[in-house]
PQR file of N, CA, C, O and H, with PARSE charges and radii, in Angstrom:
ATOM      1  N   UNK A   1     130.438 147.565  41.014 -0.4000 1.5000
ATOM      2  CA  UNK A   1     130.414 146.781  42.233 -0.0000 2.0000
ATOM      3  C   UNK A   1     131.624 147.150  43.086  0.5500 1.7000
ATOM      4  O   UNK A   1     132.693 147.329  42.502 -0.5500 1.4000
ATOM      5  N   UNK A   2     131.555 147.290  44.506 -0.4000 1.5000
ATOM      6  CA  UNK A   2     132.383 147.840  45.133 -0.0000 2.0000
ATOM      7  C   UNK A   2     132.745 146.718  45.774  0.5500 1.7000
ATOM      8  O   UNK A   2     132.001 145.836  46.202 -0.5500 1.4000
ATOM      9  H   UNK A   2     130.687 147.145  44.981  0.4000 1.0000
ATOM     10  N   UNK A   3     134.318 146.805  45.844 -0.4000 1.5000
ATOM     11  CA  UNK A   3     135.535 145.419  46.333 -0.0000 2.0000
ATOM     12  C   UNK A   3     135.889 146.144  47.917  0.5500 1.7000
ATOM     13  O   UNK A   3     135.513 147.201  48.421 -0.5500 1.4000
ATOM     14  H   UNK A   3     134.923 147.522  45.497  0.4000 1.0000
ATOM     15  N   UNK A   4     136.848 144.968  48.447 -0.4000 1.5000
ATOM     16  CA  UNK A   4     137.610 145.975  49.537 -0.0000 2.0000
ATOM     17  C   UNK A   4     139.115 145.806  49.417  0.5500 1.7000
ATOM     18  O   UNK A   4     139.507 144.640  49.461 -0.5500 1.4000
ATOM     19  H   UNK A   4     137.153 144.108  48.036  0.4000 1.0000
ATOM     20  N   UNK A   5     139.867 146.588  49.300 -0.4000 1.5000
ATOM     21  CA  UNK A   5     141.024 146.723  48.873 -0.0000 2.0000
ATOM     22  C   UNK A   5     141.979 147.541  50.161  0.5500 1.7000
ATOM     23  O   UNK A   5     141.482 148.449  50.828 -0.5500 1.4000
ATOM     24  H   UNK A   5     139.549 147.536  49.265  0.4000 1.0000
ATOM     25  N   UNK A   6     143.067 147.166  50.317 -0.4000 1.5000
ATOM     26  CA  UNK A   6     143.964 147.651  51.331 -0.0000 2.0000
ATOM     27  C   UNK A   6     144.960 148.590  50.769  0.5500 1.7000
ATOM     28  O   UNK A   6     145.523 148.379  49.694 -0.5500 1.4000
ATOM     29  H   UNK A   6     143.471 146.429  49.776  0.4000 1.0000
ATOM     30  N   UNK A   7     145.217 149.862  51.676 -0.4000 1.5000
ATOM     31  CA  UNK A   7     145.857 150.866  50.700 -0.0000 2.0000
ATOM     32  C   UNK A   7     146.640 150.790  51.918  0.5500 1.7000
ATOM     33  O   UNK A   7     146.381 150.047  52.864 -0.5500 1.4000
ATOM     34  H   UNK A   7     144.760 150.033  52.549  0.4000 1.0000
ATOM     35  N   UNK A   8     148.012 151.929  51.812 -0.4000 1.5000
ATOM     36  CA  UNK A   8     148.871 152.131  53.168 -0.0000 2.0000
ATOM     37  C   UNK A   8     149.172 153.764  52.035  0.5500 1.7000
ATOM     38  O   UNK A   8     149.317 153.885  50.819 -0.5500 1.4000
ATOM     39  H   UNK A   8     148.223 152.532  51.043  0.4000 1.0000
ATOM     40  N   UNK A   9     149.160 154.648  53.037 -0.4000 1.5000
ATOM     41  CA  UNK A   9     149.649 156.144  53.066 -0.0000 2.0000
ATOM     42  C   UNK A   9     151.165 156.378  53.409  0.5500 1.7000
ATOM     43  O   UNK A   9     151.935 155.507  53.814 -0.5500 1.4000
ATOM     44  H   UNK A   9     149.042 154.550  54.025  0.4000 1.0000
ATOM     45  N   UNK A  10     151.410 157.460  53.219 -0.4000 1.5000
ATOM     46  CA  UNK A  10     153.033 157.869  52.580 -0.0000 2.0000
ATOM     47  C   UNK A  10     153.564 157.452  54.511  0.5500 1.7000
ATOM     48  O   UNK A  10     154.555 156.773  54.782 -0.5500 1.4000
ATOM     49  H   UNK A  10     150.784 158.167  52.889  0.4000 1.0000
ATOM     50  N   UNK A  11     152.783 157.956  55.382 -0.4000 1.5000
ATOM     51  CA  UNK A  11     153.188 157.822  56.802 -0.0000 2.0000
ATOM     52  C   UNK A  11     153.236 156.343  57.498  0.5500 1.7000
ATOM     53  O   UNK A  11     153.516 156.043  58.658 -0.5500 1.4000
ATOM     54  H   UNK A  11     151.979 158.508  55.162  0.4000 1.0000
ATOM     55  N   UNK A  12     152.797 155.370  56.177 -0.4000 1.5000
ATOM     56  CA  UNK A  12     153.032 153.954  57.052 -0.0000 2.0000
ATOM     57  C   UNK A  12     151.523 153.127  57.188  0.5500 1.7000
ATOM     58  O   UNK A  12     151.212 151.976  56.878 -0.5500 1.4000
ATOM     59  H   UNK A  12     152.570 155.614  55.235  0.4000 1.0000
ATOM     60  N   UNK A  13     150.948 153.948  57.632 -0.4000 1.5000
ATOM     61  CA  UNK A  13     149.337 153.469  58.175 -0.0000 2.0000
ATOM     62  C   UNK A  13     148.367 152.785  57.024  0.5500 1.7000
ATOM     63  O   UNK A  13     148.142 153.375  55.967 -0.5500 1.4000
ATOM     64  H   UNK A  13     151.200 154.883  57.883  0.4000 1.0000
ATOM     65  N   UNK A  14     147.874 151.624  57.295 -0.4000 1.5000
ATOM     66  CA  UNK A  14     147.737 150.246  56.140 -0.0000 2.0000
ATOM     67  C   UNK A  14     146.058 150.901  56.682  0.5500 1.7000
ATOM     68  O   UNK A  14     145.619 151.470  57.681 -0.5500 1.4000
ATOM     69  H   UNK A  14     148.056 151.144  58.153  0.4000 1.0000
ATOM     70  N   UNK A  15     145.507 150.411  55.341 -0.4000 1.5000
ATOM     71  CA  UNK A  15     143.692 149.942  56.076 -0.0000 2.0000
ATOM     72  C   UNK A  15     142.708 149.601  54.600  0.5500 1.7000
ATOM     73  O   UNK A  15     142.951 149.772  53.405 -0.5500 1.4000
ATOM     74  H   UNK A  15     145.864 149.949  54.530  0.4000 1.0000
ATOM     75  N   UNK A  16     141.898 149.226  55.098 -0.4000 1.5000
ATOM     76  CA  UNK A  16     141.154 148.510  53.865 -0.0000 2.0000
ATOM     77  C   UNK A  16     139.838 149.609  53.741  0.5500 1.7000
ATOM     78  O   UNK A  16     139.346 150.370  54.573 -0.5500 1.4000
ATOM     79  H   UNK A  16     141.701 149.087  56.068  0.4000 1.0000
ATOM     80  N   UNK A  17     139.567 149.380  52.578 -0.4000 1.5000
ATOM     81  CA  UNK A  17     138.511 150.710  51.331 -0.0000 2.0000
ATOM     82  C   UNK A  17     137.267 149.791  50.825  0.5500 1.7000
ATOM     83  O   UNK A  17     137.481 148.584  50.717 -0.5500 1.4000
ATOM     84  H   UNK A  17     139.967 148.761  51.902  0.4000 1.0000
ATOM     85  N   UNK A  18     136.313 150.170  50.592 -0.4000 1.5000
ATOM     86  CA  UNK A  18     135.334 149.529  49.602 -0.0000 2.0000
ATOM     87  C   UNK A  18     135.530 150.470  48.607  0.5500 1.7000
ATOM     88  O   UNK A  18     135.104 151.611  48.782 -0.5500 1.4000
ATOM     89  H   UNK A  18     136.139 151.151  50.680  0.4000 1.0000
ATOM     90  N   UNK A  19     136.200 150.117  47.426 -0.4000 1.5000
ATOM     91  CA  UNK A  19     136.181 150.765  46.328 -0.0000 2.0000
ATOM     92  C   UNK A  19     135.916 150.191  44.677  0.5500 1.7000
ATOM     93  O   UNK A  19     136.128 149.067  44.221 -0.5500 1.4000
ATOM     94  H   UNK A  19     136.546 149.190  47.284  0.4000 1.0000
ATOM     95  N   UNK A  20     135.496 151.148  44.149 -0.4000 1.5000
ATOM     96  CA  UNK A  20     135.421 150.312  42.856 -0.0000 2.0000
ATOM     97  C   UNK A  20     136.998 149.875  42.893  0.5500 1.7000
ATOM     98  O   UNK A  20     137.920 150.293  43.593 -0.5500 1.4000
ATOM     99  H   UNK A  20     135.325 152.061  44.519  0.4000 1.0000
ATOM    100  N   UNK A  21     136.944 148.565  41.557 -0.4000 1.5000
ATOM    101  CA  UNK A  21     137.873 147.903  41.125 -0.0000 2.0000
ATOM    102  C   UNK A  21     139.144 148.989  40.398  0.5500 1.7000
ATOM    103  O   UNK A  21     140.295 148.728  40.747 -0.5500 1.4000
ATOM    104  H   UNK A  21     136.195 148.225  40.988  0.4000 1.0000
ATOM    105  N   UNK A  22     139.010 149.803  39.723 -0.4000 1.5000
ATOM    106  CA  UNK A  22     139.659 150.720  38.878 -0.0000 2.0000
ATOM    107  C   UNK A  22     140.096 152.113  40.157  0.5500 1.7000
ATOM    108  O   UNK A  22     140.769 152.920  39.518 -0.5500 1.4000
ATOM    109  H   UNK A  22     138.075 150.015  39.440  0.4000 1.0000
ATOM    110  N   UNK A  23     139.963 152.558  41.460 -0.4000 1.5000
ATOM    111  CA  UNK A  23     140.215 152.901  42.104 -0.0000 2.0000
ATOM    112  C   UNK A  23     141.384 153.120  42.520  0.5500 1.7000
ATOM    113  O   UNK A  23     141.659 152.038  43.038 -0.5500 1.4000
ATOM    114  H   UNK A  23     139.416 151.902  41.980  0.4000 1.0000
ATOM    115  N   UNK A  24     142.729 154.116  42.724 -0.4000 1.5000
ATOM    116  CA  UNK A  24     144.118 153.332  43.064 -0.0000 2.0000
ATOM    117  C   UNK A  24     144.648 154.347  44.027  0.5500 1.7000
ATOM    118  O   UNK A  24     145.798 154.397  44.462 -0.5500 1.4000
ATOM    119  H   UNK A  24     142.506 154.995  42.303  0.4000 1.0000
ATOM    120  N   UNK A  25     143.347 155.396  44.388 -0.4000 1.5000
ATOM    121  CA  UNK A  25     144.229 156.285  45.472 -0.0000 2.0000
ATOM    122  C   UNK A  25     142.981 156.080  46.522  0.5500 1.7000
ATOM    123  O   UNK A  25     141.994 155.378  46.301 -0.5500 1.4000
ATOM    124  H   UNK A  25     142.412 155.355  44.035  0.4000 1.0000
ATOM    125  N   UNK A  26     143.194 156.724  47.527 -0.4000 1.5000
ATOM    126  CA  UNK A  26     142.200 156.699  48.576 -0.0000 2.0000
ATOM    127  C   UNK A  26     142.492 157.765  50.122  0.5500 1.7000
ATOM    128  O   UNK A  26     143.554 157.523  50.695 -0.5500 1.4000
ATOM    129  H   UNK A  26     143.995 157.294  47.707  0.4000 1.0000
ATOM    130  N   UNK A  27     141.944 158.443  50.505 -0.4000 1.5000
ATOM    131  CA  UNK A  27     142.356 159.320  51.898 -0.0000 2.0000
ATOM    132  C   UNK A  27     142.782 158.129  53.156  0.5500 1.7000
ATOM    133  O   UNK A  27     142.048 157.161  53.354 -0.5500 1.4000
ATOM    134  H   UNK A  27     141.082 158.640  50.039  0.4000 1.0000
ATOM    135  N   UNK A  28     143.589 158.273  53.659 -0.4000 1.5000
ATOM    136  CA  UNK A  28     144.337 157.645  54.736 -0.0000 2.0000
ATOM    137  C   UNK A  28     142.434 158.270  55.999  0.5500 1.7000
ATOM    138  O   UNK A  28     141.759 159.293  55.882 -0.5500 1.4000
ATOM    139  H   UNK A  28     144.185 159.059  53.498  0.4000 1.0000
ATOM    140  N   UNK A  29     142.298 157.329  56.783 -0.4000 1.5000
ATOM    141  CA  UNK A  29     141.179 157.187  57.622 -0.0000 2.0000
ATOM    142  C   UNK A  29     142.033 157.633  59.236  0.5500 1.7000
ATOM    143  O   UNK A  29     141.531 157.904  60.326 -0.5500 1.4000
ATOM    144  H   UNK A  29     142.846 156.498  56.878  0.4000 1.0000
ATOM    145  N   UNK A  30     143.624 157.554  58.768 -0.4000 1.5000
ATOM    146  CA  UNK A  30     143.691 157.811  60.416 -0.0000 2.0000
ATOM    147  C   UNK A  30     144.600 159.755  60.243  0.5500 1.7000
ATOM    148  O   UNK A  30     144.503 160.582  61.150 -0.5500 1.4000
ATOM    149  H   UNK A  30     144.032 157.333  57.882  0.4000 1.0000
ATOM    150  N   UNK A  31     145.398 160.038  58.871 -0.4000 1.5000
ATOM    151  CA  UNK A  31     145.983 161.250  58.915 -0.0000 2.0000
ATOM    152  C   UNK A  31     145.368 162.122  57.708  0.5500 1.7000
ATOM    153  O   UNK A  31     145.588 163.326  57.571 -0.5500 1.4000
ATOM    154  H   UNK A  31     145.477 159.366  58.134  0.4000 1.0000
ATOM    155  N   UNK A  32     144.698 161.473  56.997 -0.4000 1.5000
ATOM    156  CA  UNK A  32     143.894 161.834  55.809 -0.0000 2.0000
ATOM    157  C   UNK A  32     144.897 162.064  54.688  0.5500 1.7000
ATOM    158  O   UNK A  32     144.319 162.614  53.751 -0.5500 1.4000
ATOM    159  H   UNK A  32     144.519 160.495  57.108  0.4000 1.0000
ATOM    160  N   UNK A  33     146.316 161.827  54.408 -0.4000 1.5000
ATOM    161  CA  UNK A  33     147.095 161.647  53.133 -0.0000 2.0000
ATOM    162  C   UNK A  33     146.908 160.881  52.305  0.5500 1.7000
ATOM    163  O   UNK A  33     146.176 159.968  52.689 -0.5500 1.4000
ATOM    164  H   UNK A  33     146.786 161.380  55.169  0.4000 1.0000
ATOM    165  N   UNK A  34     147.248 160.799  51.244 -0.4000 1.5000
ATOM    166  CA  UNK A  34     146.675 160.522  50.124 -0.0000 2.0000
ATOM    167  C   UNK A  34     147.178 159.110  50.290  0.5500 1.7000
ATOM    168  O   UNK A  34     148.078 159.118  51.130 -0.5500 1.4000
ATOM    169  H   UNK A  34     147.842 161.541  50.933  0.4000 1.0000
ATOM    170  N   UNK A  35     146.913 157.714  49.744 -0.4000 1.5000
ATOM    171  CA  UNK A  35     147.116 156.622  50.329 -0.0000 2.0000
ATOM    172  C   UNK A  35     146.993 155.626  48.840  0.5500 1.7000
ATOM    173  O   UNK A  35     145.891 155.349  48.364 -0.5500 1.4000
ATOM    174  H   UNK A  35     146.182 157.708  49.061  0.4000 1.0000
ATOM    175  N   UNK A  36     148.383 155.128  48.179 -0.4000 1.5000
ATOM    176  CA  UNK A  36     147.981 153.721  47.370 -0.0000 2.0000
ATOM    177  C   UNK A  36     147.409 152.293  47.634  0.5500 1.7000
ATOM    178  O   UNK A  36     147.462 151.641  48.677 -0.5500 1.4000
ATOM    179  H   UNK A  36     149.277 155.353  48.565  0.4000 1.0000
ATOM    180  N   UNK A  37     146.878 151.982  46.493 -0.4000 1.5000
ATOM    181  CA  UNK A  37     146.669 150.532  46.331 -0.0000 2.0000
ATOM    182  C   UNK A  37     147.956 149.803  46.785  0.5500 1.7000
ATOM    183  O   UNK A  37     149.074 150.119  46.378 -0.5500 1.4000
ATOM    184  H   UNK A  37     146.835 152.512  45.645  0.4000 1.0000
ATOM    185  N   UNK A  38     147.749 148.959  47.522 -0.4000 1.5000
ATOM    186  CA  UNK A  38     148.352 147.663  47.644 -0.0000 2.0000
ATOM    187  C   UNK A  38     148.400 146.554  47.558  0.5500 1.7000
ATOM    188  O   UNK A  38     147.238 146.306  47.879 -0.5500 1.4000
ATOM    189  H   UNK A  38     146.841 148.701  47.852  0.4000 1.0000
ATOM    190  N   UNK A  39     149.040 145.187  47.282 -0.4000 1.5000
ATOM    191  CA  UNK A  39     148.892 144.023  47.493 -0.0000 2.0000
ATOM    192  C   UNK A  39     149.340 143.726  49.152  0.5500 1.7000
ATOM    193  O   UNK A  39     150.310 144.011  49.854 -0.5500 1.4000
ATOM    194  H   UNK A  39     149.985 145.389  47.021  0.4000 1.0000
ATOM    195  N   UNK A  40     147.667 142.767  49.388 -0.4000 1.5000
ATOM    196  CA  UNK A  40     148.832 142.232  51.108 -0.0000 2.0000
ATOM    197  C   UNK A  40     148.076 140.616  50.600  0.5500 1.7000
ATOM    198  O   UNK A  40     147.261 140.238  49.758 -0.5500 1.4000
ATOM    199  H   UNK A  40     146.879 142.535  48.818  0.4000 1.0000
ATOM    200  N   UNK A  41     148.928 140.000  51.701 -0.4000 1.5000
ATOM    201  CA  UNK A  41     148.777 138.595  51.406 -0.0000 2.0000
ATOM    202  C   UNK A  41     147.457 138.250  51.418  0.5500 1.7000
ATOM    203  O   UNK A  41     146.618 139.108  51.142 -0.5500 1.4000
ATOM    204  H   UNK A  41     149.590 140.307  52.385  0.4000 1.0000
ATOM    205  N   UNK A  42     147.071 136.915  51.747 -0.4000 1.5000
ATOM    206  CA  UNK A  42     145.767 136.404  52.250 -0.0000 2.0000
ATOM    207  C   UNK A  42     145.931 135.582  53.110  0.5500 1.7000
ATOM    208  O   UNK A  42     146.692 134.615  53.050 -0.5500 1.4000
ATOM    209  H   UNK A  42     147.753 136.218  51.971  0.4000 1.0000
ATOM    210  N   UNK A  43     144.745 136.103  54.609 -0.4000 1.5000
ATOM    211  CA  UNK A  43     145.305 135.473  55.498 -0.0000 2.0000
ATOM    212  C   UNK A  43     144.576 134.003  55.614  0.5500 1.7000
ATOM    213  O   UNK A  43     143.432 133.765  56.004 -0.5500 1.4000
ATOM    214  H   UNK A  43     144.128 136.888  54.658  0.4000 1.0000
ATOM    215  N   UNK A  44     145.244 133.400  55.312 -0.4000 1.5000
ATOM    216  CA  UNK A  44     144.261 131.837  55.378 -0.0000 2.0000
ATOM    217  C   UNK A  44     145.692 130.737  56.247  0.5500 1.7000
ATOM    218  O   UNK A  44     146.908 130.896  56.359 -0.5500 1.4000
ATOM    219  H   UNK A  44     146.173 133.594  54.996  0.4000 1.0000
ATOM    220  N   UNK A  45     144.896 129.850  56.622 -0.4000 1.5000
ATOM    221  CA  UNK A  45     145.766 128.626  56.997 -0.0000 2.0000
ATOM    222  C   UNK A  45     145.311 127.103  56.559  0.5500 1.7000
ATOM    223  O   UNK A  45     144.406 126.581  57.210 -0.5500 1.4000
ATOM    224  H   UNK A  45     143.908 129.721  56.532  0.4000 1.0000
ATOM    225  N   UNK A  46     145.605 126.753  56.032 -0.4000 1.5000
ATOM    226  CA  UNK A  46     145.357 125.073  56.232 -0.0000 2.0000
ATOM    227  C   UNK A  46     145.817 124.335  56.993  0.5500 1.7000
ATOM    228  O   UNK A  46     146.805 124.784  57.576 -0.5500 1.4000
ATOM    229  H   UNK A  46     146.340 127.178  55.503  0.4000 1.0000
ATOM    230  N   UNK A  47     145.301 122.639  57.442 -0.4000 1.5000
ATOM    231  CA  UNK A  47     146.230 121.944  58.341 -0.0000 2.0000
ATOM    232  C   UNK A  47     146.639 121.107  57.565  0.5500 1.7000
ATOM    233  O   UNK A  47     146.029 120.413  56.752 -0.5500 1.4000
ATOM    234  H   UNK A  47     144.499 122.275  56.969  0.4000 1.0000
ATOM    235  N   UNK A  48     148.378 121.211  57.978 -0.4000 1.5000
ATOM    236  CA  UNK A  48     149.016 120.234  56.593 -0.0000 2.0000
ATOM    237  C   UNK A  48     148.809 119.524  56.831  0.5500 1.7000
ATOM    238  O   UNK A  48     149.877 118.926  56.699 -0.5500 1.4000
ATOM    239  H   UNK A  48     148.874 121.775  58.638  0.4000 1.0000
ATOM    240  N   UNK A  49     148.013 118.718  57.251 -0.4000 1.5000
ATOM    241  CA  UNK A  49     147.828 116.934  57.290 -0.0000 2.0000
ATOM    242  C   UNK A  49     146.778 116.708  56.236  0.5500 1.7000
ATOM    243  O   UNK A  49     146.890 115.915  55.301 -0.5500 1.4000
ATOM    244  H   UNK A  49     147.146 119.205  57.357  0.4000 1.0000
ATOM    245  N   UNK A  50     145.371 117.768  56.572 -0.4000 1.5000
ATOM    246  CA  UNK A  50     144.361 117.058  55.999 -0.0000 2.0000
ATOM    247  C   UNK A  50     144.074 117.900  54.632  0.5500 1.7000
ATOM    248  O   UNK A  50     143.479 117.487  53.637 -0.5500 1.4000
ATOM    249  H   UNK A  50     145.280 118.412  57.332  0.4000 1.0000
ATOM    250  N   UNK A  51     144.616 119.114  54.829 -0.4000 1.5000
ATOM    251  CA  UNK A  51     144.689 120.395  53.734 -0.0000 2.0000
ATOM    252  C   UNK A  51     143.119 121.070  53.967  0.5500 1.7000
ATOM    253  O   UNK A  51     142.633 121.792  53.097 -0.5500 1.4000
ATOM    254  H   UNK A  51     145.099 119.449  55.637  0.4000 1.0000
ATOM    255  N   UNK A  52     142.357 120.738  55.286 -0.4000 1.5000
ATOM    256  CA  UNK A  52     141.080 121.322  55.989 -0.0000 2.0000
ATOM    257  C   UNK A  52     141.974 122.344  57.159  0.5500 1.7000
ATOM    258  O   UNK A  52     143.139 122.470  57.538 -0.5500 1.4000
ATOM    259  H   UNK A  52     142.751 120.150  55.993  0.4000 1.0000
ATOM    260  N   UNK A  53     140.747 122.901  57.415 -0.4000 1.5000
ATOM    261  CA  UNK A  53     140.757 124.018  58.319 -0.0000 2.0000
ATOM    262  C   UNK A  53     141.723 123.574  59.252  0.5500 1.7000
ATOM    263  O   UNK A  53     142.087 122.399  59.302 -0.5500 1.4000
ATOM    264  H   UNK A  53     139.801 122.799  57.108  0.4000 1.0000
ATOM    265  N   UNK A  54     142.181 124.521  60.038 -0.4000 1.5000
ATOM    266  CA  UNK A  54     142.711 124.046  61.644 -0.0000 2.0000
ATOM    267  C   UNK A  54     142.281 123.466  62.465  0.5500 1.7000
ATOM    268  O   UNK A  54     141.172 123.675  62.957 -0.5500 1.4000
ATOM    269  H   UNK A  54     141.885 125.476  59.997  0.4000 1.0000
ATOM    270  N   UNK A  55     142.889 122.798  62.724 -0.4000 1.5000
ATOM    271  CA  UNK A  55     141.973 121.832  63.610 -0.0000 2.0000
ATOM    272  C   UNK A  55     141.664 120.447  63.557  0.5500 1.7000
ATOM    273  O   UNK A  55     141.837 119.559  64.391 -0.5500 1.4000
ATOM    274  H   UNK A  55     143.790 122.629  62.325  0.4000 1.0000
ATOM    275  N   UNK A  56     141.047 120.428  62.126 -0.4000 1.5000
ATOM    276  CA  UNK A  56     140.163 119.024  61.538 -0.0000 2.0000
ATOM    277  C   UNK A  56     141.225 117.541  61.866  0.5500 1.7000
ATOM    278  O   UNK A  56     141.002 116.385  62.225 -0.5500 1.4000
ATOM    279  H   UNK A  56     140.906 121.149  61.449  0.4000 1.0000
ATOM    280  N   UNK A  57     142.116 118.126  61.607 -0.4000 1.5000
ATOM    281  CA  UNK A  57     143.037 116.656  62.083 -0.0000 2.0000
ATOM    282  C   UNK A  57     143.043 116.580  63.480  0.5500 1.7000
ATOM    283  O   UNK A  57     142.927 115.412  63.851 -0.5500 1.4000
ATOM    284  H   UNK A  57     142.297 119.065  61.315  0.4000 1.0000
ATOM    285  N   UNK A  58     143.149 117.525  64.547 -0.4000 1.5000
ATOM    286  CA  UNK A  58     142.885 117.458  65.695 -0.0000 2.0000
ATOM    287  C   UNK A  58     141.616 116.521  66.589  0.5500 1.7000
ATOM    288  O   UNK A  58     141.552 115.657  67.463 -0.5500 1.4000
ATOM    289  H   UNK A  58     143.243 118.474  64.246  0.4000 1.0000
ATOM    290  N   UNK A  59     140.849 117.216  65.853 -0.4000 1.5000
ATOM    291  CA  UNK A  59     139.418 116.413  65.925 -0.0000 2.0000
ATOM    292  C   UNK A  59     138.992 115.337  65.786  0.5500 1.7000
ATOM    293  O   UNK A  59     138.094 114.782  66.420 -0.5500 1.4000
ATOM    294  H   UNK A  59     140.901 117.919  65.143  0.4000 1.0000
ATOM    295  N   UNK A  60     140.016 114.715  64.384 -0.4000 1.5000
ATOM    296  CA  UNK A  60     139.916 113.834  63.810 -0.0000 2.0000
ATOM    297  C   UNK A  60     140.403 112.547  65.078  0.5500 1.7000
ATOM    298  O   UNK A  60     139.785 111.655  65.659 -0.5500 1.4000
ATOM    299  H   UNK A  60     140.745 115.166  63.869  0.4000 1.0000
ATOM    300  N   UNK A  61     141.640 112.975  65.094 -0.4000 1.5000
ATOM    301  CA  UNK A  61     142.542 112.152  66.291 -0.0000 2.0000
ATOM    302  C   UNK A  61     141.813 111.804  67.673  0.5500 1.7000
ATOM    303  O   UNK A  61     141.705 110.770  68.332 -0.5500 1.4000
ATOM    304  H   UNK A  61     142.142 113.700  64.622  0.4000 1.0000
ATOM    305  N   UNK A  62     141.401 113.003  67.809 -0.4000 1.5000
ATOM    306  CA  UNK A  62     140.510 112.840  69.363 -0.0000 2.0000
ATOM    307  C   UNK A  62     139.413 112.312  69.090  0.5500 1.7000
ATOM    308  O   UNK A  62     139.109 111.490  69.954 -0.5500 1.4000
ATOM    309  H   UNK A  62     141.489 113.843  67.274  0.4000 1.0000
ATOM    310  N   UNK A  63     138.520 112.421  68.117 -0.4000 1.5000
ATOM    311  CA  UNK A  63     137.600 111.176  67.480 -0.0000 2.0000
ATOM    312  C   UNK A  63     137.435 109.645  67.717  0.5500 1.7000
ATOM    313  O   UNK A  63     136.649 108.789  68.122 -0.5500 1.4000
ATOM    314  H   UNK A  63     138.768 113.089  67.414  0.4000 1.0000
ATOM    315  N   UNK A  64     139.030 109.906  67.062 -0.4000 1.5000
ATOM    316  CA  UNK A  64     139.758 108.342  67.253 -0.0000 2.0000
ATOM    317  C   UNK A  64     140.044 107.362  67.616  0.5500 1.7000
ATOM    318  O   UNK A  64     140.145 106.251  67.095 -0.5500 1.4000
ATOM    319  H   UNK A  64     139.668 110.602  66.732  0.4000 1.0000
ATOM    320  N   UNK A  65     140.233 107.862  68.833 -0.4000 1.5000
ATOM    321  CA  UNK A  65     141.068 107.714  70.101 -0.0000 2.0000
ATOM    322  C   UNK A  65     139.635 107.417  70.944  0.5500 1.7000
ATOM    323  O   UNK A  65     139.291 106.366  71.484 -0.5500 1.4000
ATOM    324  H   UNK A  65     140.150 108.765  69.255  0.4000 1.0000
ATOM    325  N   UNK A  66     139.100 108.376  70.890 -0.4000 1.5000
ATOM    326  CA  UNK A  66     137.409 107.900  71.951 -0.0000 2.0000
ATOM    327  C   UNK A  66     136.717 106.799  70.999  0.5500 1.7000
ATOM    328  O   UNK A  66     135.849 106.102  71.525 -0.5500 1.4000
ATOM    329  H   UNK A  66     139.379 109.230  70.451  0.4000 1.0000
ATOM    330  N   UNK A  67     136.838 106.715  70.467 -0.4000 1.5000
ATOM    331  CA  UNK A  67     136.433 105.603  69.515 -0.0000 2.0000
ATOM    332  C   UNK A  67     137.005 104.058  69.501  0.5500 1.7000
ATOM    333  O   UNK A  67     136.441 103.041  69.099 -0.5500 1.4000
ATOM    334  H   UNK A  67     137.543 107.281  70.040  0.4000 1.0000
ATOM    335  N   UNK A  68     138.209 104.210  70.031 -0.4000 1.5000
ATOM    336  CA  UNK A  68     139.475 103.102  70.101 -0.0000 2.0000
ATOM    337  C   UNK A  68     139.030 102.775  71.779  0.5500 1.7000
ATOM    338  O   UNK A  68     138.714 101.608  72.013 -0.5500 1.4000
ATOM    339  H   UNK A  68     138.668 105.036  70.358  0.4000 1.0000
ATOM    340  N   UNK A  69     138.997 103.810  72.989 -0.4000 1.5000
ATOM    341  CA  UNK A  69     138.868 103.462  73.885 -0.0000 2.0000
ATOM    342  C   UNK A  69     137.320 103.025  74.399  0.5500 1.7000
ATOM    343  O   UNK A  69     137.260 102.557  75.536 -0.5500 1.4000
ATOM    344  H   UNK A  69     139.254 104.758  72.798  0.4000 1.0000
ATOM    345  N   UNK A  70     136.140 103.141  73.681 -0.4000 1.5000
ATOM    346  CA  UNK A  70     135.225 102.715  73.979 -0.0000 2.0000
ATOM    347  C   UNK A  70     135.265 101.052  73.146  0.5500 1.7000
ATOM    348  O   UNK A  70     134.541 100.237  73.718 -0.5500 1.4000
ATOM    349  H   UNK A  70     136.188 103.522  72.757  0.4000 1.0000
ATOM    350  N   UNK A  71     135.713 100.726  72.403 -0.4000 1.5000
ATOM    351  CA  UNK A  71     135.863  99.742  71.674 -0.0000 2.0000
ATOM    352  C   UNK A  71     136.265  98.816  72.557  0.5500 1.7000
ATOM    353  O   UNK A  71     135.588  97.835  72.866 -0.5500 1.4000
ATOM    354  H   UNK A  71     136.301 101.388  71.938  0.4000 1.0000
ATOM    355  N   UNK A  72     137.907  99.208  73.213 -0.4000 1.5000
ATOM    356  CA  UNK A  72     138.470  98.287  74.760 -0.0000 2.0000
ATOM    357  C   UNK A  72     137.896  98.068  75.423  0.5500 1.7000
ATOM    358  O   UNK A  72     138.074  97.005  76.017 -0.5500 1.4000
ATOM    359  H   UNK A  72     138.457 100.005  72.963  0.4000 1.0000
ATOM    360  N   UNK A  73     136.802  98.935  75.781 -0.4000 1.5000
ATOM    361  CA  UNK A  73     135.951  98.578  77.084 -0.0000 2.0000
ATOM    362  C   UNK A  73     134.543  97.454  76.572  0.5500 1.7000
ATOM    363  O   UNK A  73     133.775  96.953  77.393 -0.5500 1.4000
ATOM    364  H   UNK A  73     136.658  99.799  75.298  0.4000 1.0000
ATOM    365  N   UNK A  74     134.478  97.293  75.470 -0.4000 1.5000
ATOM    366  CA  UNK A  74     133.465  96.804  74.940 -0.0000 2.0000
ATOM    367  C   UNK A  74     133.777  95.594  75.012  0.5500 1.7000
ATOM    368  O   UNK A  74     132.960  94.776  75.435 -0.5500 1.4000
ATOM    369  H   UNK A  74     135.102  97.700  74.804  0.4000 1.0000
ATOM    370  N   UNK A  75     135.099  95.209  74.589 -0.4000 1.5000
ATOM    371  CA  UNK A  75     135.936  94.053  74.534 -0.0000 2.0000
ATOM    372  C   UNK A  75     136.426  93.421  76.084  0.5500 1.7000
ATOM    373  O   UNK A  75     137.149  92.427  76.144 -0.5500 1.4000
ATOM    374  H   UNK A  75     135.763  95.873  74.245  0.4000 1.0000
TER
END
């Protein structure tokens, strides 16, 4: 089964491979040098409030809030 894995070449230049798992060299796609396996982070974010996506507390609030002000007017 083929993964995708991020390699960077001796000249700097990073890029991601579909390669098998056991794979650890790969041709550079922009100078064609020979190019290792790497670790790069993972790009994810949470929102520290709710530990959901970005946003969700945002939403949540503005939810809220239209919810609070139709309530006043009801009253």
């Amino acid at each position: 089964m083929l993964r995708i894995f991020d390699f960077m070449c001796t000249n700097g230049h990073v890029f991601e491979v579909f390669v098998k798992p056991e794979t650890n060299q790969a041709h550079c796609s922009e100078c064609g040098e020979l190019a290792g396996k790497i670790i790069s982070p993972v790009k994810c974010m949470l929102d520290p409030v709710s530990g959901s996506f970005p946003g969700a507390t945002m939403k949540w609030a503005r939810d809220r809030e239209q919810k609070i002000k139709k309530e006043r007017k009801a009253s």
